[in-house]
DOMI-804820 format. One record per atom (N, C-alpha, C): chain; x, y, z; residue number from 1; atom name; residue in three letters. Coordinates in steps of 0.001 Angstrom, whole numbers, padded with zeros to 6 digits. Each point is the difference from the previous one (the first is absolute). Example, Ala and Ser with C-alpha at 12.3 -4.5 7.8 and 13.67 -1.06 7.14 Angstrom:
BEGIN
("A" (013190 -005690 007800) 1 "N" "ALA"),
("A" (-000890 001190 000000) 1 "CA" "ALA"),
("A" (000900 001200 000000) 1 "C" "ALA"),
("A" (-000350 001050 -000720) 2 "N" "SER"),
("A" (000820 001190 000060) 2 "CA" "SER"),
("A" (-000770 001090 000730) 2 "C" "SER"),
//
This chain:
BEGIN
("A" (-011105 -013750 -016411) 1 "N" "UNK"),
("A" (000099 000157 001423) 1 "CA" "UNK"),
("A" (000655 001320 000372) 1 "C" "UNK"),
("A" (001018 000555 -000816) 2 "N" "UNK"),
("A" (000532 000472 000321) 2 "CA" "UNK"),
("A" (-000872 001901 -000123) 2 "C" "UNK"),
("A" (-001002 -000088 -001152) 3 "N" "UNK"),
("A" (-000838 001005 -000049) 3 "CA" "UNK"),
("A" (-001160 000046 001009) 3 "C" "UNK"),
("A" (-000051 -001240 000475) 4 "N" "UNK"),
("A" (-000724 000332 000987) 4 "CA" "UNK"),
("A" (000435 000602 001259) 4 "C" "UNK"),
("A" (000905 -000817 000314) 5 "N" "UNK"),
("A" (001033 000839 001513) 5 "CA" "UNK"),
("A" (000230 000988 -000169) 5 "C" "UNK"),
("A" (000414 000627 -001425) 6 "N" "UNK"),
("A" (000542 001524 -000133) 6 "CA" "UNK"),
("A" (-001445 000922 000288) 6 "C" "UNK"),
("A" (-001240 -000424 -000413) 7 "N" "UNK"),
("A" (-000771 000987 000295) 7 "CA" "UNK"),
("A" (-000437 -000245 001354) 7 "C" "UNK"),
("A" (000190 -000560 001010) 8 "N" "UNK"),
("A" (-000512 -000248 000850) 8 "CA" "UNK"),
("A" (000552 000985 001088) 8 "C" "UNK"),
("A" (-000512 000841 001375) 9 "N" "UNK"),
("A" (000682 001043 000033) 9 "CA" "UNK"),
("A" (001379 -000170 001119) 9 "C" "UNK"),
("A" (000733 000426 000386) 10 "N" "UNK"),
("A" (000543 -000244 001378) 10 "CA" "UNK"),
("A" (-000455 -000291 000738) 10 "C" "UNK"),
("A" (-000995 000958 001261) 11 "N" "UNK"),
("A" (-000809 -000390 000490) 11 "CA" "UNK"),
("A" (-001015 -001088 000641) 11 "C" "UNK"),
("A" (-000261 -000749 -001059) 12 "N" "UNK"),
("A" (-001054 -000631 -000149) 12 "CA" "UNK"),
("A" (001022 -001486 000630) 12 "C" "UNK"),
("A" (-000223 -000769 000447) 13 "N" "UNK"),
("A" (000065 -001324 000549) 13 "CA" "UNK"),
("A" (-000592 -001051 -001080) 13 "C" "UNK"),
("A" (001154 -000752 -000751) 14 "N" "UNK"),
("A" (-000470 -000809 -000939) 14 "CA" "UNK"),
("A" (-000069 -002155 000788) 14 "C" "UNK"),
("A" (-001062 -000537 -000534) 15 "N" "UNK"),
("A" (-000171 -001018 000573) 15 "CA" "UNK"),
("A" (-000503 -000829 -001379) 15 "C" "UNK"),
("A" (001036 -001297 -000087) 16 "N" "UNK"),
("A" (-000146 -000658 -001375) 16 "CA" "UNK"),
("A" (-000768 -001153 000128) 16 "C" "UNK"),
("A" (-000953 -000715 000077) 17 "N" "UNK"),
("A" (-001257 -000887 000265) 17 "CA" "UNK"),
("A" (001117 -001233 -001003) 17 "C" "UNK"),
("A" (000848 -001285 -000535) 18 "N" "UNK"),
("A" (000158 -000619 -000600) 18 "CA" "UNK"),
("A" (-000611 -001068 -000436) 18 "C" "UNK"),
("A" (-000746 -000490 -000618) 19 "N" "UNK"),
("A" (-000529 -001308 -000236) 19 "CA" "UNK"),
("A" (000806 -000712 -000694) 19 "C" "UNK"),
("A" (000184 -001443 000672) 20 "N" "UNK"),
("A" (000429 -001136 -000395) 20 "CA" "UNK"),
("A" (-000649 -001065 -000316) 20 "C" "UNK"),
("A" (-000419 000323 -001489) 21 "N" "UNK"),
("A" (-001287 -001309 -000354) 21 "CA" "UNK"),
("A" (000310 000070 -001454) 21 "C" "UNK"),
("A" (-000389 -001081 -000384) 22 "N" "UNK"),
("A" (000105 -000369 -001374) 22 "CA" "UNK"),
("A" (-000889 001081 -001003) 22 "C" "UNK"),
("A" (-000824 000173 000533) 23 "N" "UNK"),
("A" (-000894 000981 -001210) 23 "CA" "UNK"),
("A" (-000552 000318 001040) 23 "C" "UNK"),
("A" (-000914 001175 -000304) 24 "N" "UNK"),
("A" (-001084 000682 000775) 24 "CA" "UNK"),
("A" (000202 001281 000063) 24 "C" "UNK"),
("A" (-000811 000464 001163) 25 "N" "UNK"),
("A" (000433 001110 000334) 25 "CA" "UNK"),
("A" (-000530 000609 001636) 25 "C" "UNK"),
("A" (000832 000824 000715) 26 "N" "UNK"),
("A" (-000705 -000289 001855) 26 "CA" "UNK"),
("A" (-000717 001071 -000023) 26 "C" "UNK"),
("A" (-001237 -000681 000418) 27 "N" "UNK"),
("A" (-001291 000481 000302) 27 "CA" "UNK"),
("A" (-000274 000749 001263) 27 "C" "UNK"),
("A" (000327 001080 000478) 28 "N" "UNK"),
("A" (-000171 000636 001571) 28 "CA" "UNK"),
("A" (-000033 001365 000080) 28 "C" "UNK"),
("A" (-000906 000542 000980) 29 "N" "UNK"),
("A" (-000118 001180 -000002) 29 "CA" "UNK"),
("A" (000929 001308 000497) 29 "C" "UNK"),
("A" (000750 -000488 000163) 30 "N" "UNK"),
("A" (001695 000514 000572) 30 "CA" "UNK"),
("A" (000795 000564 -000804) 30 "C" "UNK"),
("A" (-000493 -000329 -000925) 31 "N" "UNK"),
("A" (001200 000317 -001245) 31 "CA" "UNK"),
("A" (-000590 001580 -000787) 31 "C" "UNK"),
("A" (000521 000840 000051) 32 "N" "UNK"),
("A" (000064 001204 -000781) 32 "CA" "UNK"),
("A" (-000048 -000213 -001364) 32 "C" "UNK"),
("A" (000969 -000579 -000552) 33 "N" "UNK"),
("A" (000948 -000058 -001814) 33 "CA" "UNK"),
("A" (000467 -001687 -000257) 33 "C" "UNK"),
("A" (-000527 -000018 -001128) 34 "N" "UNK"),
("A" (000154 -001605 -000063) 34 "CA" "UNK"),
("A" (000783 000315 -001249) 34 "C" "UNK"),
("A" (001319 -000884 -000179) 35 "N" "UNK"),
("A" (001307 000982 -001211) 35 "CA" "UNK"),
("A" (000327 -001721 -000002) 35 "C" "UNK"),
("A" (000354 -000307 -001484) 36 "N" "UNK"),
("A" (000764 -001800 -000295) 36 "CA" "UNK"),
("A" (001616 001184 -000061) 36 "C" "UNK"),
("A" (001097 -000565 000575) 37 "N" "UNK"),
("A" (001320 000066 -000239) 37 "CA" "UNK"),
("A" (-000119 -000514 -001523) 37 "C" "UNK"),
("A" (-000526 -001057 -000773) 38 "N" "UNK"),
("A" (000412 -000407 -000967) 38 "CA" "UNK"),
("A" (-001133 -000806 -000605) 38 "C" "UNK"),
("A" (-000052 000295 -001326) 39 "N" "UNK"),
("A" (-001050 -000957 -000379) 39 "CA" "UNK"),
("A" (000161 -001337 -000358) 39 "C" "UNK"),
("A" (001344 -000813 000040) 40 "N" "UNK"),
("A" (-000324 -001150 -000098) 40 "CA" "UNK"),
("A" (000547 -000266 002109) 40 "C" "UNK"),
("A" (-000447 -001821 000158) 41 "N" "UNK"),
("A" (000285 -000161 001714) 41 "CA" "UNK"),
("A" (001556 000161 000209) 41 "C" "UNK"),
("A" (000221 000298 000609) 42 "N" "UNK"),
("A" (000812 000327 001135) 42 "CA" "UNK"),
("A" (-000140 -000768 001735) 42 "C" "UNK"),
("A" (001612 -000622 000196) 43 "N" "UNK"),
("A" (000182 -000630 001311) 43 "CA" "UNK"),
("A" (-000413 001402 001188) 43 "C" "UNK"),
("A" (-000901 -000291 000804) 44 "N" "UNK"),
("A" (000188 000948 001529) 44 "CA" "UNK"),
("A" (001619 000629 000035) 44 "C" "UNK"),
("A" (000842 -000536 000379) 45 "N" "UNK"),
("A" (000978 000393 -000151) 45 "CA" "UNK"),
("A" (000829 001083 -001113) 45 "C" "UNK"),
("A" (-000379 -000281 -001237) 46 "N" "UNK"),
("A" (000115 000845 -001001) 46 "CA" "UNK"),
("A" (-000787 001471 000379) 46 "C" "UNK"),
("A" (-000932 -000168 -000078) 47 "N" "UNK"),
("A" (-001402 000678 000405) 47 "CA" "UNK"),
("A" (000516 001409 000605) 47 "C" "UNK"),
("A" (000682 -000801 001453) 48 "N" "UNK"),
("A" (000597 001123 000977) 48 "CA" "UNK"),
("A" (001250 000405 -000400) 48 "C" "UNK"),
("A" (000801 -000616 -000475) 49 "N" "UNK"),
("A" (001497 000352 -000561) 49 "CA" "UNK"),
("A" (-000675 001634 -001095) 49 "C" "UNK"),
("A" (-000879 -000072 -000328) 50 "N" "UNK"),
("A" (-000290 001203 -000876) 50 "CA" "UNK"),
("A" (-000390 000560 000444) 50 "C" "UNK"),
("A" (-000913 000282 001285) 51 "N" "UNK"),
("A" (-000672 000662 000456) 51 "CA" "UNK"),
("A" (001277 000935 001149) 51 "C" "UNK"),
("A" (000690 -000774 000384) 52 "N" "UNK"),
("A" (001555 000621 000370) 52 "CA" "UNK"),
("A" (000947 000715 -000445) 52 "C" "UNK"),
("A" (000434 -000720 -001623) 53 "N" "UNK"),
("A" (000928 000925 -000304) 53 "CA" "UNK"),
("A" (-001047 000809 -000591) 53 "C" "UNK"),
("A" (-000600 000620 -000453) 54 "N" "UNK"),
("A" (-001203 001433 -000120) 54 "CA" "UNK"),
("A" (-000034 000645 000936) 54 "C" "UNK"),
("A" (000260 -000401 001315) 55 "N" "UNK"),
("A" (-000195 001188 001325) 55 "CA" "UNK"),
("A" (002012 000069 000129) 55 "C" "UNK"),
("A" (000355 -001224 000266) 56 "N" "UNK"),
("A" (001852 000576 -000378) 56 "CA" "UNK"),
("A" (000174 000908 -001043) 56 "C" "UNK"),
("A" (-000526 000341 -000902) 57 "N" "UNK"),
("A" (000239 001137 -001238) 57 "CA" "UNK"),
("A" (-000987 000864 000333) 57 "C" "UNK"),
("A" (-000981 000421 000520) 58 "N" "UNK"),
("A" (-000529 001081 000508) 58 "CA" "UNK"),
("A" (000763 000746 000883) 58 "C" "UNK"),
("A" (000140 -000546 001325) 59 "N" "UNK"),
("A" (000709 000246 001260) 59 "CA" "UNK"),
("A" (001725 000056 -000413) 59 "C" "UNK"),
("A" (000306 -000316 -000964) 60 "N" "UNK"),
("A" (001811 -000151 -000132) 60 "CA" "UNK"),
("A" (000676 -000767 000886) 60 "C" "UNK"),
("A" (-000613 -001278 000381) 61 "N" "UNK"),
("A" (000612 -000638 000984) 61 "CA" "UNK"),
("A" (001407 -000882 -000679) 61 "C" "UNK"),
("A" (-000388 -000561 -001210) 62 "N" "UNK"),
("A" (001463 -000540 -000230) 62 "CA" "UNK"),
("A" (000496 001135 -001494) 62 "C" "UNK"),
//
């Protein structure tokens, strides 16, 4: 996650699509970059807890 945020530019406006499903994967034309945080499942909650602290360590927020 965290190589992904780093290349991603300032600029740019990031928007994280989460799916909360047992398996699969979301099917829609909206989506730019389709990236697993992790290859085994992961709670929603987990999910975003990473997708956070990766932009808190980009940005230097904590």
């Amino acid at each position: 996650m965290r190589k992904y945020v780093d290349a991603a530019g300032d600029d740019v406006n990031l928007v994280f699509v989460v799916g909360a499903m047992a398996h699969g994967k979301i099917e829609v034309d909206y989506i730019d970059d389709f990236i697993a945080i992790s290859s085994y499942p992961l709670s929603a909650a987990m999910c975003i807890a990473r997708i956070t602290e990766a932009l808190a360590d980009k940005w230097s927020i904590l």
